[in-house]
BATI-250031 format. One record per residue (C-alpha): residue in one letter; x, y, z. Coordinates in steps of 0.05 Angstrom, whole numbers, padded with zeros to 5 digits. Example, Ala and Ser with C-alpha at 12.3 -4.5 7.8 and 13.67 -1.06 7.14 Angstrom:
BATI-250031
@residu->a | X->00246 | Y->-00090 | Z->00156
@residu->s | X->00273 | Y->-00021 | Z->00143
//
This chain:
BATI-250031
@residu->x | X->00517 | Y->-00071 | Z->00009
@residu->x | X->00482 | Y->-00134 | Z->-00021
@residu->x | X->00480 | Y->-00103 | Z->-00090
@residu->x | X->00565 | Y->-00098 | Z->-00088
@residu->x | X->00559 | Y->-00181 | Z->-00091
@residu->x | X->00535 | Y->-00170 | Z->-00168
@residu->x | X->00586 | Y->-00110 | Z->-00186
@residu->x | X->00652 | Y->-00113 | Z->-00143
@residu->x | X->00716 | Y->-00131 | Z->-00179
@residu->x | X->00741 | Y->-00141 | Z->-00254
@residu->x | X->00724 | Y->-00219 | Z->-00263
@residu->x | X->00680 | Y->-00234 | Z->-00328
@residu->x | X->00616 | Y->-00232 | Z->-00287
@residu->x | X->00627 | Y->-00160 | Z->-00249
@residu->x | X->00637 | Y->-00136 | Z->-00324
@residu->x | X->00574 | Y->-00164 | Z->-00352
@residu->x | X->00531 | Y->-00136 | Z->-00290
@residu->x | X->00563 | Y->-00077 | Z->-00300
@residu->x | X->00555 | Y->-00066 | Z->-00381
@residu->x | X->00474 | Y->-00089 | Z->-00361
@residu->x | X->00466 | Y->-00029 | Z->-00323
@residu->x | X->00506 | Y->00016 | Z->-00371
@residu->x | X->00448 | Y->-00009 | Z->-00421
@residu->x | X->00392 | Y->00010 | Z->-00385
@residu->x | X->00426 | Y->00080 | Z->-00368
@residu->x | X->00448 | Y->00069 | Z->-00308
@residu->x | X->00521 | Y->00076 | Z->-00289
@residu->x | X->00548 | Y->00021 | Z->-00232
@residu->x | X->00621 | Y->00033 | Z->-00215
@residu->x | X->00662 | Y->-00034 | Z->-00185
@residu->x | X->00666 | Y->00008 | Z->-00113
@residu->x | X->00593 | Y->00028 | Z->-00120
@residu->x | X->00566 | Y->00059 | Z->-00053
@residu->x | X->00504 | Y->00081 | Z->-00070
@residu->x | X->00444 | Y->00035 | Z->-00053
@residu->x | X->00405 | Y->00017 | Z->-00108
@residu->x | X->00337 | Y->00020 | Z->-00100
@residu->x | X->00278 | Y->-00030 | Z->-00130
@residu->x | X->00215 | Y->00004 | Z->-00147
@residu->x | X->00158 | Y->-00051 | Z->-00156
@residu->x | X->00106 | Y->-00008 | Z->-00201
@residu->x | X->00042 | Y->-00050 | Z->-00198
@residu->x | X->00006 | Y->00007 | Z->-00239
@residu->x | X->-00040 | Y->-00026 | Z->-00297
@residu->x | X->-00087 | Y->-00001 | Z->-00346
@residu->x | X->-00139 | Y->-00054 | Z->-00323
@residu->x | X->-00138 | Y->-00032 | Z->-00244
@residu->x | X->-00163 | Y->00041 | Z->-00238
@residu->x | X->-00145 | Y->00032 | Z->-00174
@residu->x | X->-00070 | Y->00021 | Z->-00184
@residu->x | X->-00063 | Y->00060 | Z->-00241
@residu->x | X->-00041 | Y->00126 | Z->-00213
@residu->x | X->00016 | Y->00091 | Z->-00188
@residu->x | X->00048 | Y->00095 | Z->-00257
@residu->x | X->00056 | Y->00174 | Z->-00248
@residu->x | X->00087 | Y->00166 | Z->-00184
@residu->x | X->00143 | Y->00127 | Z->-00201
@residu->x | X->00179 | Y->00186 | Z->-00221
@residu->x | X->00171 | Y->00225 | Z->-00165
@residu->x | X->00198 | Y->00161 | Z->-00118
@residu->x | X->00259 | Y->00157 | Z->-00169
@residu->x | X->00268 | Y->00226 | Z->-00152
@residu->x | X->00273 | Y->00216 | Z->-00087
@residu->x | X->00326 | Y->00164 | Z->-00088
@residu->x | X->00370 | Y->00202 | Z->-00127
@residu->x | X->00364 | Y->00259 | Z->-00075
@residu->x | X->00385 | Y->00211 | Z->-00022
@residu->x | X->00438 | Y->00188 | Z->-00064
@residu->x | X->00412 | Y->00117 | Z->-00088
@residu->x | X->00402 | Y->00094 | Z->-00161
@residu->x | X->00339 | Y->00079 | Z->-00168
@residu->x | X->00301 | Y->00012 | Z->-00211
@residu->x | X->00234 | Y->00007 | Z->-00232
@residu->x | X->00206 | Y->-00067 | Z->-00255
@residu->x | X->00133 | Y->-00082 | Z->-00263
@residu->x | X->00088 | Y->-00137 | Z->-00222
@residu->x | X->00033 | Y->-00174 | Z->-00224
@residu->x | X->-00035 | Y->-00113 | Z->-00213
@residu->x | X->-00098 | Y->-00157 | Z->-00172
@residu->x | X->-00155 | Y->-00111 | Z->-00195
@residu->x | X->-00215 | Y->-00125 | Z->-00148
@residu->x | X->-00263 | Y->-00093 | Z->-00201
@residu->x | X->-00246 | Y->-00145 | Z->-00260
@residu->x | X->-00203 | Y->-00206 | Z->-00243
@residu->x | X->-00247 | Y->-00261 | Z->-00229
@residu->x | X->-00265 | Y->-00310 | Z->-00197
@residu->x | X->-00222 | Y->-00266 | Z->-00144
@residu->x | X->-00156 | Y->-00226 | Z->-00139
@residu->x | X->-00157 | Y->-00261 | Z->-00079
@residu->x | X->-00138 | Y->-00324 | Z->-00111
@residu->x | X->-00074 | Y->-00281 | Z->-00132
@residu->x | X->-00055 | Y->-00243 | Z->-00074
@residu->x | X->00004 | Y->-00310 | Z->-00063
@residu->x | X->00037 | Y->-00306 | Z->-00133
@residu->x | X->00033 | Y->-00226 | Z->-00126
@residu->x | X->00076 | Y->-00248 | Z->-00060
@residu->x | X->00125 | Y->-00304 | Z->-00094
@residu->x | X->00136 | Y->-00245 | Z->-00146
@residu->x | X->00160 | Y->-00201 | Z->-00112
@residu->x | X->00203 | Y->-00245 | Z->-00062
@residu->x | X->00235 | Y->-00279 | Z->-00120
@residu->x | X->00255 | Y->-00210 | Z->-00157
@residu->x | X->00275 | Y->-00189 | Z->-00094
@residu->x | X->00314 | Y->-00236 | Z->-00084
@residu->x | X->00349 | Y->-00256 | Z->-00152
@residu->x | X->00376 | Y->-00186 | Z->-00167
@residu->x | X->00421 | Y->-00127 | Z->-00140
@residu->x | X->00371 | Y->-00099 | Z->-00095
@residu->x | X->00391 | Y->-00062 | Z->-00029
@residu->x | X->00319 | Y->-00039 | Z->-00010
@residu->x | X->00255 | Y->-00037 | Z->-00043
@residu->x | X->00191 | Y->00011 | Z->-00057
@residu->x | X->00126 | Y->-00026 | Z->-00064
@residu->x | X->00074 | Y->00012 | Z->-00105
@residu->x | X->00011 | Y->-00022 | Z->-00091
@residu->x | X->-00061 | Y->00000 | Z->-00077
@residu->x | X->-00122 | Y->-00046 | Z->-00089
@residu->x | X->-00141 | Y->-00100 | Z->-00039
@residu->x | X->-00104 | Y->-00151 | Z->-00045
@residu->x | X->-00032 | Y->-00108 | Z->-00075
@residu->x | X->-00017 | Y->-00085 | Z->-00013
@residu->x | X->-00020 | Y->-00139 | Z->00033
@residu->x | X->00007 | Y->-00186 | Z->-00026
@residu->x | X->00068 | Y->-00142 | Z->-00040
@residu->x | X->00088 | Y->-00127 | Z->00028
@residu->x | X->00079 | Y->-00216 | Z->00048
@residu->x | X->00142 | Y->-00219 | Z->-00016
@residu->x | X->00178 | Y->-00166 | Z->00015
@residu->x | X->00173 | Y->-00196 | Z->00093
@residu->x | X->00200 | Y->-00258 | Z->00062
@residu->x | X->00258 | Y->-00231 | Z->00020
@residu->x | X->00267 | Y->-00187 | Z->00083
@residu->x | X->00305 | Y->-00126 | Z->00046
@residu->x | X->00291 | Y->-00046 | Z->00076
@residu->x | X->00220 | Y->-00041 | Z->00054
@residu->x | X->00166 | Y->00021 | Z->00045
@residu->x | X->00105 | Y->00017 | Z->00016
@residu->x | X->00073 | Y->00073 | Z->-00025
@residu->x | X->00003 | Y->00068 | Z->-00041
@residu->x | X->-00036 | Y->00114 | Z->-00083
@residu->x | X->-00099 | Y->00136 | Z->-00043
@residu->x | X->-00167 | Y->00139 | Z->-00048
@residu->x | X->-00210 | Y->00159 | Z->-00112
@residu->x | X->-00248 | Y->00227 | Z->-00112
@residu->x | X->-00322 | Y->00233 | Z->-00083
@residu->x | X->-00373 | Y->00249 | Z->-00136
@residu->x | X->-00433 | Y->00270 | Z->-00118
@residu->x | X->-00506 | Y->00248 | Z->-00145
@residu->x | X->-00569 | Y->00285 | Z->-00113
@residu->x | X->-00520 | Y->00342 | Z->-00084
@residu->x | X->-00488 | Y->00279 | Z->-00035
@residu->x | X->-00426 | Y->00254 | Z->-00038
@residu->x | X->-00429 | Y->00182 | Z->-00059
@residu->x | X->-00386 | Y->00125 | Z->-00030
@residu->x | X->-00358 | Y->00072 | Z->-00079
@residu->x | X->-00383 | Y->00002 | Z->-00072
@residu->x | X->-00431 | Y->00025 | Z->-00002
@residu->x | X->-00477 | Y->00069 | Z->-00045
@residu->x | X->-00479 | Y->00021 | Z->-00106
@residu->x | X->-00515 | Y->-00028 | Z->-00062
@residu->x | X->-00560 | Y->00021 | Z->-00037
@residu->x | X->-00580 | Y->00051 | Z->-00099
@residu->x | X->-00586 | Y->-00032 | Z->-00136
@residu->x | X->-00644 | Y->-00032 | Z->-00083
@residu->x | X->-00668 | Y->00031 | Z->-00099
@residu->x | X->-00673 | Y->00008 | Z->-00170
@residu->x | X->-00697 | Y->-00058 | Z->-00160
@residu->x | X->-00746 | Y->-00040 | Z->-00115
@residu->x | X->-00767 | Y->00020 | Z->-00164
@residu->x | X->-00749 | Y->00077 | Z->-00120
@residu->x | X->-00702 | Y->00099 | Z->-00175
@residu->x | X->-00716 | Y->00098 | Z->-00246
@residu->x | X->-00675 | Y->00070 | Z->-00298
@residu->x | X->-00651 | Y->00143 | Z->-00317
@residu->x | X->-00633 | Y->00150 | Z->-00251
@residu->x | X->-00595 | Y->00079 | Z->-00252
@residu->x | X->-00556 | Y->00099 | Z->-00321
@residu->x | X->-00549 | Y->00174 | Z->-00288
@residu->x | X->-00514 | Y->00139 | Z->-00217
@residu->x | X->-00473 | Y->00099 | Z->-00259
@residu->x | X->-00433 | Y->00151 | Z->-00301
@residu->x | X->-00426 | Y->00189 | Z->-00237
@residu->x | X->-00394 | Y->00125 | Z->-00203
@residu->x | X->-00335 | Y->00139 | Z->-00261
@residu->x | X->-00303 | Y->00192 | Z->-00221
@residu->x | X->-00228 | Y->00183 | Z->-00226
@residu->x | X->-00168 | Y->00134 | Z->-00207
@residu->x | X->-00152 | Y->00107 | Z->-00133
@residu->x | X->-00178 | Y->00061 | Z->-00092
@residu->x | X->-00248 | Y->00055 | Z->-00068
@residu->x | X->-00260 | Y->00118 | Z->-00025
@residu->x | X->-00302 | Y->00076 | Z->00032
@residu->x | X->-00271 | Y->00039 | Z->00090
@residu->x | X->-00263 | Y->-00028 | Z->00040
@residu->x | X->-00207 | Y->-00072 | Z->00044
@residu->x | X->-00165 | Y->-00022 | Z->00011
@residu->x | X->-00166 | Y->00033 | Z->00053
@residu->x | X->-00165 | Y->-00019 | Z->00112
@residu->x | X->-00095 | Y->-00055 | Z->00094
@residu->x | X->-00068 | Y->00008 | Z->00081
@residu->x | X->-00081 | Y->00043 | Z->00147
@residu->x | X->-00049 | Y->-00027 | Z->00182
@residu->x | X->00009 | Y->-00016 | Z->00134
@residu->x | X->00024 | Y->00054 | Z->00159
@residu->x | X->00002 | Y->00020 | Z->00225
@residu->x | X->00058 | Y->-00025 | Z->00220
@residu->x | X->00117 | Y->00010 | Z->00199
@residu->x | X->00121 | Y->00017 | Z->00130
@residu->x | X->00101 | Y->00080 | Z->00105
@residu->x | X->00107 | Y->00151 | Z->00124
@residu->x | X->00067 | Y->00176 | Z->00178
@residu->x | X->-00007 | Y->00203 | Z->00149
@residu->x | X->00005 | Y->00181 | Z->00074
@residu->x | X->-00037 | Y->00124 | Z->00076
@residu->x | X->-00104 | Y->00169 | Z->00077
@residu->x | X->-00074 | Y->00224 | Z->00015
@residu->x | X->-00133 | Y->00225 | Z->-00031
@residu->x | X->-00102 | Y->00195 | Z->-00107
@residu->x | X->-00075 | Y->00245 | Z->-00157
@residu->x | X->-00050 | Y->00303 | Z->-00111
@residu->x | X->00007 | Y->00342 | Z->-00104
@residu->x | X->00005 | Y->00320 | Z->-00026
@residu->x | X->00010 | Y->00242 | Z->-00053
@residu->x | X->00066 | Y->00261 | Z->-00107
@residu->x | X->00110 | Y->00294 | Z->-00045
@residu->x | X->00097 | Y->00236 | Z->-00002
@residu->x | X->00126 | Y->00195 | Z->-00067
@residu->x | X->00184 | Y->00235 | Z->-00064
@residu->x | X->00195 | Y->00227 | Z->00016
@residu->x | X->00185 | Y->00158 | Z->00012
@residu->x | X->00240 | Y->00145 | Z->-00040
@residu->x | X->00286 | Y->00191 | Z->00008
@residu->x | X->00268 | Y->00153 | Z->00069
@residu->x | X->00282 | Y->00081 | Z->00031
@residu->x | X->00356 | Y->00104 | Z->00016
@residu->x | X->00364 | Y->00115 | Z->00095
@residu->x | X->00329 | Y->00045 | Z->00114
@residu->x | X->00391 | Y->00014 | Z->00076
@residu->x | X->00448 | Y->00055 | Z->00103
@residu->x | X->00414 | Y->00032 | Z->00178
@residu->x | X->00404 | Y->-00032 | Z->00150
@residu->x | X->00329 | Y->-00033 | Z->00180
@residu->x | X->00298 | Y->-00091 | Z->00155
@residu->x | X->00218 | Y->-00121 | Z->00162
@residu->x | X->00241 | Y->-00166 | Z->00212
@residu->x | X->00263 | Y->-00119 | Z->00273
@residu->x | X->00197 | Y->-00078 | Z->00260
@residu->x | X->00144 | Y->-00133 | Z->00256
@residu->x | X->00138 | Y->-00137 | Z->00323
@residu->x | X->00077 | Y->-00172 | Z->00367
@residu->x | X->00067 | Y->-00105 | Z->00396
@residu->x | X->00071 | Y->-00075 | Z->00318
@residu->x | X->00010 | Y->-00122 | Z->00305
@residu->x | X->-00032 | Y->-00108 | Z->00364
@residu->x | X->-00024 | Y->-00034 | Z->00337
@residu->x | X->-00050 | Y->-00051 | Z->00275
@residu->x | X->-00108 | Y->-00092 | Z->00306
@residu->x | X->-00135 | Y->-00014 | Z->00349
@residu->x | X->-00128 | Y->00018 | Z->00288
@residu->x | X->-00172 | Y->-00033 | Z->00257
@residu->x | X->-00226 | Y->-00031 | Z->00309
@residu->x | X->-00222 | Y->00040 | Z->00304
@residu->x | X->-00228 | Y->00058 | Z->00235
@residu->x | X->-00282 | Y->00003 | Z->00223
@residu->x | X->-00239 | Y->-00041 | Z->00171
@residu->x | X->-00261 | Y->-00087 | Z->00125
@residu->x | X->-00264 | Y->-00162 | Z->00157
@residu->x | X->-00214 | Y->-00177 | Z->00099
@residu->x | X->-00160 | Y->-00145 | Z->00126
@residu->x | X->-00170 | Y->-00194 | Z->00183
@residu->x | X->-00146 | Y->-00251 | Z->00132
@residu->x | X->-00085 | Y->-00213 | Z->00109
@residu->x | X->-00067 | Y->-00188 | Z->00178
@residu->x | X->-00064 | Y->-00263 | Z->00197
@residu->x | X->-00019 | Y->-00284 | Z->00131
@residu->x | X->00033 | Y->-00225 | Z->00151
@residu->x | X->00042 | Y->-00246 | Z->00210
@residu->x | X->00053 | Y->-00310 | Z->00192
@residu->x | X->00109 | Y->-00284 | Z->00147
@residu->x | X->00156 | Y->-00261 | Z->00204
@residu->x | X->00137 | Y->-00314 | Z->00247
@residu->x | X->00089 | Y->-00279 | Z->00301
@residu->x | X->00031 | Y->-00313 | Z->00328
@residu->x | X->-00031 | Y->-00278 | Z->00319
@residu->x | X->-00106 | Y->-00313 | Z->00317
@residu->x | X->-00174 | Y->-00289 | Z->00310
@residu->x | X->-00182 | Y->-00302 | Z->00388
@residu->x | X->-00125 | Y->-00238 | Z->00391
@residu->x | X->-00157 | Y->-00189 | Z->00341
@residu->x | X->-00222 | Y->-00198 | Z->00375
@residu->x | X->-00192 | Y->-00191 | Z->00449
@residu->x | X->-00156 | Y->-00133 | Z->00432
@residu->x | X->-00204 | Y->-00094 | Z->00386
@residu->x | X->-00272 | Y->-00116 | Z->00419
@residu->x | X->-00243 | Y->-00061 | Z->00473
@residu->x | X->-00247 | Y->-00008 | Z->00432
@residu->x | X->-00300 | Y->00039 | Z->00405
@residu->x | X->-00309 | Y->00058 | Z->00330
@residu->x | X->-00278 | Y->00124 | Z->00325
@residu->x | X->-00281 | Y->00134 | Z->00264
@residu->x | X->-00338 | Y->00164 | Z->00214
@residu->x | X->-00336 | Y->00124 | Z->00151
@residu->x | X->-00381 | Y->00084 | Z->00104
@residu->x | X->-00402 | Y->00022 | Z->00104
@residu->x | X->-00395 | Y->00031 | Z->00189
@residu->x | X->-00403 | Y->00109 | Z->00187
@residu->x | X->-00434 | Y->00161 | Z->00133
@residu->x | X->-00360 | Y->00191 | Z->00108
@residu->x | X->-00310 | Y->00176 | Z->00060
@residu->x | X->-00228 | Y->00176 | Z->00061
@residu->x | X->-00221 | Y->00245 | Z->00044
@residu->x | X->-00258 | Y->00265 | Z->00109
@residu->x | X->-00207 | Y->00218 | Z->00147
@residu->x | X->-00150 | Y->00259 | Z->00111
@residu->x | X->-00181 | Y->00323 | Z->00124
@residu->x | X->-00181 | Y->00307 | Z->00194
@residu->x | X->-00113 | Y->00282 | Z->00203
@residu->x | X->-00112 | Y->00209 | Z->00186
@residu->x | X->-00076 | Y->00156 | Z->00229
@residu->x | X->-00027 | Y->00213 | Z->00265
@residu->x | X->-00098 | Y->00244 | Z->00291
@residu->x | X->-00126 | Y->00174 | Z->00303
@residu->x | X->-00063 | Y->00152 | Z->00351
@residu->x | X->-00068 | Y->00208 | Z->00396
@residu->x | X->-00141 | Y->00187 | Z->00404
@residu->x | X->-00115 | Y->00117 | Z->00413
@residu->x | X->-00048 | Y->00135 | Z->00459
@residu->x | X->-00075 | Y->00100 | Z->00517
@residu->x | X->-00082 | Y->00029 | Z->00491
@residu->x | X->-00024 | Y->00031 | Z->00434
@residu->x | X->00047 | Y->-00001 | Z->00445
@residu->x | X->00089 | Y->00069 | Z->00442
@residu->x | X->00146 | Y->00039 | Z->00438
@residu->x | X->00145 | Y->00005 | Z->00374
//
């Protein structure tokens, strides 16, 4: 394993990498076999959207030591859509060089990304193509509906709605101060099709999570087991030394562009879709995504394109359901 590199033998340096661990708790014999397992916790107290990440990291170290790995947990860089300005976008790179660069300076076999806002997803999983270690992504789902007026209301879709209600006075400034406590619902991402739930649905698309966990509504015992599964699974991807670069595939991508089309996703995931790509090397232009998605009908019935939210998409089986819609025009093999 890569990790052995930093622990085999007796010299002076095996010793110190060893008495490290020790420190933290963790004990790494010189003929270690078990993998040991990164956990990149992006969870912050300034992005509700990645902060239930924090009480997953538990339940992924759990899963590890099931599978028999010893399990790490460092923190990264959160991009918050809701506060960082000018953009998080301007931060989605050194979210990337962070995590390529831990990656790749310490005794990691494999690595769990915990990411879940716009730009964390794409941004950690760009790091992790590049370092090219067994990779999984577990992201922490969508925030709960509330409802104002007895409907359900969508984040970010309905707050433009209702600012034209108010501006134009067909809601009164009660009303305004009323919609906005209700818009402080919970943790998770935005529960719309936004960017969020769009790179998230590619990620699953493309290999690097477990089937149907992208669409687990946030802070649920169904996203705590998926956690735990997904810290199993990682300990496997080592031992069969399955690496980023023999999944991204063309045919991987041109997966992730149906899904896309289908679910209505944010245009932004169109930018980050490109910059993958262009991590492992595969040639993908906006000429592609439109050829391949412009043949396919929006399936899905989801705000800002549709009137639902995520937890209707999980209700109704999330991307599993969604590819046996789609079986005709997806590469099966991949």
């Amino acid at each position: 394993m890569r990790s052995s590199e930093w622990f085999n033998g007796n010299d002076e340096t095996a010793v110190s990498h060893r008495v490290v661990m020790r420190s933290v708790g963790l004990e790494v014999p010189a003929d270690n076999k078990k993998p040991i397992i990164g956990i990149a916790d992006s969870s912050s107290d300034l992005n509700p959207c990645n902060l239930p990440l924090r009480a997953l990291v538990d339940d992924v170290k759990a899963g590890i030591l099931e599978a028999g790995g010893i399990p790490v947990a460092f923190p990264v860089i959160s991009l918050g859509e809701d506060l960082m300005k000018a953009s998080a976008m301007l931060y989605r790179n050194l979210l990337s060089i962070e995590i390529e660069e831990n990656l790749r300076s310490y005794p990691l076999d494999g690595v769990v990304l915990l990411a879940n806002c716009d730009k964390s997803v794409p941004g950690a999983l760009m790091g992790a193509l590049s370092a090219n270690l067994p990779t999984i992504m577990v992201t922490a789902g969508a925030r709960p509906a509330p409802f104002f007026k007895g409907k359900k209301v969508g984040t970010g879709t309905d707050l433009w709605r209702a600012l034209d209600d108010w501006r134009a006075g067909r809601m009164s400034d009660q009303e305004w101060r009323e919609f906005e406590e209700c818009l402080s619902c919970g943790l998770g991402s935005c529960n719309t099709m936004g960017t969020a739930s769009s790179v998230a649905l590619m990620t699953e698309m493309l290999g690097f999570m477990l089937p149907g966990s992208a669409t687990i509504p946030a802070n649920t015992d169904e996203r705590r087991e998926s956690a735990r599964k997904s810290g199993a699974r990682i300990v496997e991807m080592v031992r069969e030394d399955l690496r980023p670069s023999a999944i991204l595939t063309r045919e991987a991508f041109e997966n992730a562009i149906c899904v896309l089309s289908a679910v209505g996703g944010s245009t932004n995931a169109v930018l980050h879709l490109l910059a993958i790509a262009g991590r492992v090397g595969v040639q993908l232009t906006l000429d592609d995504i439109n050829h391949i998605g412009s043949r396919l009908p929006l399936l899905v019935d989801i705000m800002p394109a549709g009137t639902r939210l995520m937890d209707d998409f999980f209700e109704a089986g999330g991307i599993p359901s969604l590819m046996a819609e789609l079986q005709s025009v997806l590469n099966g093999d991949t």
